[in-house]
C-alpha positions in Angstrom: 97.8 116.0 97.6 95.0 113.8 96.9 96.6 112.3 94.1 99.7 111.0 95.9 96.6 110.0 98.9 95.0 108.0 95.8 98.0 106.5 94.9 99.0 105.5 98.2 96.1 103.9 99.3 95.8 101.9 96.1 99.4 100.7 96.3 98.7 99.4 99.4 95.8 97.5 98.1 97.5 96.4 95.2 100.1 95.2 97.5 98.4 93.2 99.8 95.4 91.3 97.6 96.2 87.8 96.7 93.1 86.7 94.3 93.2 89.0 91.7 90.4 91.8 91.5 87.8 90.1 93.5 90.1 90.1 96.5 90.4 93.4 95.9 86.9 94.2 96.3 86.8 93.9 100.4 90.5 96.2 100.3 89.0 98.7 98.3 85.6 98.7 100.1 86.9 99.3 103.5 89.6 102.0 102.2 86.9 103.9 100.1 84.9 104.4 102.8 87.0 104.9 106.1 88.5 108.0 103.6 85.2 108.8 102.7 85.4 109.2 98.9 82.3 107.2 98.5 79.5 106.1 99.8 77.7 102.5 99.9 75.6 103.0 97.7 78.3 104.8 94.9 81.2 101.9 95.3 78.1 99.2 94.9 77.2 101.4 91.3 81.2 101.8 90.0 81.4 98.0 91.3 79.0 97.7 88.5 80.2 100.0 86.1 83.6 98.4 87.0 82.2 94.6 86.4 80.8 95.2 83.1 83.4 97.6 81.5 86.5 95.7 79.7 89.3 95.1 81.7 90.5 93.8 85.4 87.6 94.9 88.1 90.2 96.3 90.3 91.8 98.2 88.2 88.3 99.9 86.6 87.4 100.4 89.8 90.3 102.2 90.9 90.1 104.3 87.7 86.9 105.3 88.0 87.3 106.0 92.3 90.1 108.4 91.4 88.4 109.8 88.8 85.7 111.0 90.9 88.2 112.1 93.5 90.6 114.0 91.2 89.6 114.4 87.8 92.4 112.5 85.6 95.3 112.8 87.3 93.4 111.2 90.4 92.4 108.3 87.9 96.0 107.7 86.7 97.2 107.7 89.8 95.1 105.3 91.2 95.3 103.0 88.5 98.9 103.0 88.7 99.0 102.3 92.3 96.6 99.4 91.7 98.7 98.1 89.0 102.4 98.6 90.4 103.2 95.9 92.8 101.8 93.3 90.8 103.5 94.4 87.7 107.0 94.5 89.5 105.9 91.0 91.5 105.4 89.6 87.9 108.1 91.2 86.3 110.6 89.7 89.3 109.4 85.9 88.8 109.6 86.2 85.0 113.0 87.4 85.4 114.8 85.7 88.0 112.5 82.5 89.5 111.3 80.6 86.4 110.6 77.4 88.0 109.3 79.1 91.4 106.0 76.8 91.4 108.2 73.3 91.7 109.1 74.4 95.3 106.9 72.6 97.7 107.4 76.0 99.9 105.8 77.9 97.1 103.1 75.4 96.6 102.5 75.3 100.3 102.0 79.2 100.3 99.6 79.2 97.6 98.1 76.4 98.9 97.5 78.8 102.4 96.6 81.7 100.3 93.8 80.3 98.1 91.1 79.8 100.9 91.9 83.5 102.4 91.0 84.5 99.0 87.5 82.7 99.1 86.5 83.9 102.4 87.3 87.1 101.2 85.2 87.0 98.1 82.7 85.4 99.5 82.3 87.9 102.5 82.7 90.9 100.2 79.8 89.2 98.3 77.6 88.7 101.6 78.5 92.6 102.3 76.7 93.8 99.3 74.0 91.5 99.1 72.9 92.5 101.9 73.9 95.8 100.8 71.7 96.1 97.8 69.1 93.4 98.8 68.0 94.2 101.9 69.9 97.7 102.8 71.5 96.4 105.6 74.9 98.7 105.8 76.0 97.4 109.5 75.4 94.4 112.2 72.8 96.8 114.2 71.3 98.6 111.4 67.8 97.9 110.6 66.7 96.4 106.9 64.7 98.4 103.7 64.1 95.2 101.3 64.3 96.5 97.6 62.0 94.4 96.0 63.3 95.6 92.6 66.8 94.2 92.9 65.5 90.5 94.5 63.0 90.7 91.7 66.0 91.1 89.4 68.0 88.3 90.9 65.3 86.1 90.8 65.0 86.5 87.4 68.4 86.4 86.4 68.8 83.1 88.6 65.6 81.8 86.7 67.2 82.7 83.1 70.7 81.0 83.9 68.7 77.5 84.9 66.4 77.9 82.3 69.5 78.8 79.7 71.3 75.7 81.3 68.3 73.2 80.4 67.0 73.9 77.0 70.7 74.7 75.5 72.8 72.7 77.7 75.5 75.4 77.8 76.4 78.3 80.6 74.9 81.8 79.9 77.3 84.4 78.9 78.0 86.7 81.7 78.5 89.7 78.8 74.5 88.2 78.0 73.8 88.4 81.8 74.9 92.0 82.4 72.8 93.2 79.7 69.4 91.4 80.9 70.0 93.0 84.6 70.7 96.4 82.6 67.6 96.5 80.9 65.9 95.0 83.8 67.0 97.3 85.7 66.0 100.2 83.5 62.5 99.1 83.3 61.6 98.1 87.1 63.2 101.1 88.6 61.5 103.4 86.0 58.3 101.7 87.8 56.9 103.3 90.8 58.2 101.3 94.0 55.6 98.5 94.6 
């Protein structure tokens, strides 16, 4: 039963993002949690597991959420309802609509879509900064400020300008995700200060 709940509830998602995985975040958010399968705190760590693993975000993320729900059938079938809609969407305009972008209707929807996307991103992005920076979970809830993980931003934010200066490039994100690992493995081994 909780497979076919797992694969439901990510077929839906699936079926309703625009965006890509990012988009995704906010649908998977609010569904994990109204169903209760995670807490805050664990979608924020498979979120990161999820980030720096190979593959599409969304779909890692759905993999490892019905994994800890139902073992590996719950995984599989939450992965699949993830990928389904968009791999029959795709499959449809590579077969029959070609030359769907040339429409002005198409471009017009897109065009609609994109900024929906945004706003979504960026408020899923608000949501767990706030989340993980200052503990804030809701609008009346009160604030626990974790030093540790503003230290770690700063740092990171520091490293990227600093990166972008002396070598004139952009810092590898695979480069990034390692720093805040080890970072994070030496500040919270350190007593809370």
């Amino acid at each position: 039963m909780i497979c076919l709940r797992l694969f439901l509830v990510f077929l839906e998602i699936g079926a309703v993002s625009f965006g890509g995985g990012y988009g995704m975040i906010s649908l998977i958010r609010e569904q994990v949690i109204s169903n209760g399968w995670l807490t805050e705190s664990e979608l924020l760590d498979v979120i990161a597991v999820a980030e720096s693993t190979p593959g599409p975000i969304a779909v890692n993320a759905a993999t490892f959420i019905g994994s800890k729900q139902a073992g590996i059938p719950g995984a599989l079938c939450a992965t699949l309802g993830v990928i389904l809609p968009s791999f029959i969407i795709i499959l449809l305009i590579a077969a029959l609509v070609r030359g769907l972008l040339k429409y002005k209707g198409v471009q017009a929807f897109l065009g609609g879509v994109r900024p929906c996307v945004v706003a979504l991103i960026l408020a899923t992005a608000a949501t767990m900064a706030l989340s993980v920076l200052f503990g804030i979970k809701e609008a009346s809830g009160g604030a626990k400020t974790d030093v540790k993980a503003i230290l770690i931003l700063a740092l990171l934010g520091v490293i990227t300008i600093a990166a972008d200066r002396l070598f004139k490039k952009k810092t590898s994100p695979i480069i990034m995700i390692m720093i805040s690992a080890v970072l994070g493995m030496v500040l919270y081994s350190l007593p809370d200060f």
